[in-house]
C-alpha positions as CSV (number, residue, x, y, z in Angstrom):
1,X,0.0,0.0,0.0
2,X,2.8,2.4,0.7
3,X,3.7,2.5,-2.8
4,X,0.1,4.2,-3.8
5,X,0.1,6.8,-1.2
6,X,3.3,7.9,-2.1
7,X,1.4,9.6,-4.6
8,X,-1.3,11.6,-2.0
9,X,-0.9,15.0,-0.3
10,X,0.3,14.2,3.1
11,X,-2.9,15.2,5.1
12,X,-4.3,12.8,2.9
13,X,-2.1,10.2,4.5
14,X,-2.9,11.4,7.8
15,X,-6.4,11.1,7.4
16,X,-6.3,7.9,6.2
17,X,-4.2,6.9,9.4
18,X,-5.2,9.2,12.0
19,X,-7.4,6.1,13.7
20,X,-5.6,3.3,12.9
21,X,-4.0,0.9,14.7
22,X,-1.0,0.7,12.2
23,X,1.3,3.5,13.2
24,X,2.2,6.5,11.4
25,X,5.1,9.1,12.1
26,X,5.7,12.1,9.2
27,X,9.0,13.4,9.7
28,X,10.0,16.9,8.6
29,X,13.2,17.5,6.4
30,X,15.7,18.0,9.8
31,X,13.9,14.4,10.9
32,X,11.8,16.0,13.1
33,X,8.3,14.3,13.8
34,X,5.6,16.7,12.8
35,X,3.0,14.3,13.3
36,X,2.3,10.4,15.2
37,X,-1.0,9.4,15.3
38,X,-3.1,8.2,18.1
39,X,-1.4,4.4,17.8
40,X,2.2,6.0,17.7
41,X,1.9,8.3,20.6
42,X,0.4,5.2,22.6
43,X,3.8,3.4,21.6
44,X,6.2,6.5,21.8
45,X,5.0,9.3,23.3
46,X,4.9,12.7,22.9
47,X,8.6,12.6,21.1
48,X,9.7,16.0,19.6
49,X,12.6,14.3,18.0
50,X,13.4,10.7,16.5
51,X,16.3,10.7,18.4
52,X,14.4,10.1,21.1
53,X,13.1,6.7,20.1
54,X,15.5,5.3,17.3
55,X,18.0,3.8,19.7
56,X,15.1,0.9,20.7
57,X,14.5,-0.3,17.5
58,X,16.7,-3.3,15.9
59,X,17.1,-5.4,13.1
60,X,18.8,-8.5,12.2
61,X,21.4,-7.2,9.5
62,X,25.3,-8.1,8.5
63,X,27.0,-4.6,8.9
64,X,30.4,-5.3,7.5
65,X,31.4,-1.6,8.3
66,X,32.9,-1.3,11.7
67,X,32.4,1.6,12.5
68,X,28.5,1.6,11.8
69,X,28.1,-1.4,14.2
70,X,27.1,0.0,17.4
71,X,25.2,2.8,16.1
72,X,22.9,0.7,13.3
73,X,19.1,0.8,13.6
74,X,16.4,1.2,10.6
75,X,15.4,4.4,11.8
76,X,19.2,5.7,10.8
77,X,18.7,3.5,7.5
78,X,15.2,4.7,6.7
79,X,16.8,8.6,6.5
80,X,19.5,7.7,4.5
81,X,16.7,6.0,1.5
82,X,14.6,8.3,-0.5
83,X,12.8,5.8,-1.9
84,X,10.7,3.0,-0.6
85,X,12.1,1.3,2.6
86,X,11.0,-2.0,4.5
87,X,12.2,-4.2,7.1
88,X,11.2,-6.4,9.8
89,X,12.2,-5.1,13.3
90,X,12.1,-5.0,17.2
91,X,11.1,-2.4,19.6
92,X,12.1,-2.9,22.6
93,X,10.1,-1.6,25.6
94,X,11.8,-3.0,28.7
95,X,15.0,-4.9,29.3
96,X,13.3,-8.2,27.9
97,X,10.0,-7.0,26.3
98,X,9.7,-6.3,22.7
99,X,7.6,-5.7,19.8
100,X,7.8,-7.1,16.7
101,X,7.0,-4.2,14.3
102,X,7.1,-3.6,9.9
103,X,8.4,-0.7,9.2
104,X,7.6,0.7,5.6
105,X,8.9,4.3,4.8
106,X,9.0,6.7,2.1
107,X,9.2,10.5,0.9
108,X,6.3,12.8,0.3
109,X,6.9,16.4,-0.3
110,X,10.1,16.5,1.2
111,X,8.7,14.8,4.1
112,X,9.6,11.3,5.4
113,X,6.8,9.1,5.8
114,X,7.2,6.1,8.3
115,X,4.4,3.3,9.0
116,X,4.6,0.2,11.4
117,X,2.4,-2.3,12.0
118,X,3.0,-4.1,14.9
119,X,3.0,-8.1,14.4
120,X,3.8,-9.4,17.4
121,X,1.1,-11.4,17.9
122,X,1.0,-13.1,14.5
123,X,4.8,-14.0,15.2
124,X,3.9,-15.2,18.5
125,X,0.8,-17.1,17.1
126,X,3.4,-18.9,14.7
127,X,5.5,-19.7,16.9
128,X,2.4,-20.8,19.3
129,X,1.8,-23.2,16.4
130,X,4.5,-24.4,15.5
131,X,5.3,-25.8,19.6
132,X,2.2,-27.4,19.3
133,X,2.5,-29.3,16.3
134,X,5.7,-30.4,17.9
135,X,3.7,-31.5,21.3
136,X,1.3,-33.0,18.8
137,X,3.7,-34.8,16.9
138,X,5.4,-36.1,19.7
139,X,2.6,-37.3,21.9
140,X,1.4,-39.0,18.5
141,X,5.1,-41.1,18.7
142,X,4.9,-42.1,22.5
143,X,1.1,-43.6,21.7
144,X,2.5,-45.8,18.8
145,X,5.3,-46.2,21.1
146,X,3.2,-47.3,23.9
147,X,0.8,-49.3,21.2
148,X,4.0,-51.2,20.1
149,X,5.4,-52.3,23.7
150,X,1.8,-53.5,25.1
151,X,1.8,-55.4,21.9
152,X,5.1,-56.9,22.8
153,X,4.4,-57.7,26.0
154,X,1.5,-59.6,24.6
């Protein structure tokens, strides 16, 4: 969807994202946030700058330059692309509490357009899923297990 509203006035944009649960930040030229809807100010607060917020937010990425290693996060590589940006990241809230969040991101007007929907449950469902087909699977072996040794004993 990002890709078609690149193509809308901004307070278009807004509008279409004032009340939704995805998040949307519009950042000025100096990378300032100019506007966070209701779901983004629920996540970040009242921040006046991005600053503020980009050093919780993490990716899984090779960066083969050393000096970018300690200082790496999408919302540094988001400024740096003019065109369309993506990624899967982390938010992280508390020492072990995050948020699994998409970030999508693009230019507007000479604004920077950032949305993030927050899939931290569908992650967590997966992986919900996946530990019980295990538990499934392996309960399934120890019956045909137990099938085959009352047999034996037989």
């Amino acid at each position: 969807m990002p890709e078609t509203l690149k193509n809308l006035p901004i307070e278009s944009i807004i509008n279409l994202y004032k009340t939704s649960e995805e998040l949307l930040l519009v950042l000025d030229a100096e990378k300032n946030p100019i506007f966070l809807n209701k779901s983004a100010k629920n996540l970040f607060g009242d921040i006046k700058k991005i600053t503020e917020i980009e050093h919780f937010f993490s990716f899984n990425v090779c960066i083969l330059d050393r000096d970018k290693f300690f200082d790496y996060n999408p919302i540094r590589e988001i400024m740096n692309f003019n065109t369309f940006f993506s990624a899967e990241t982390l938010f992280q809230l508390d020492s072990n509490l995050y948020r699994n969040l998409n970030i999508r991101s693009f230019s507007v007007q000479n604004k920077k357009i950032i949305i993030l929907s927050d899939v931290t449950e569908k992650i967590q469902n997966i992986s919900l899923k996946s530990l019980l087909a295990e538990i499934k699977r392996k309960s399934a072996n120890s019956r045909d297990k137990n099938r085959f040794n009352q047999q034996s004993i037989k």
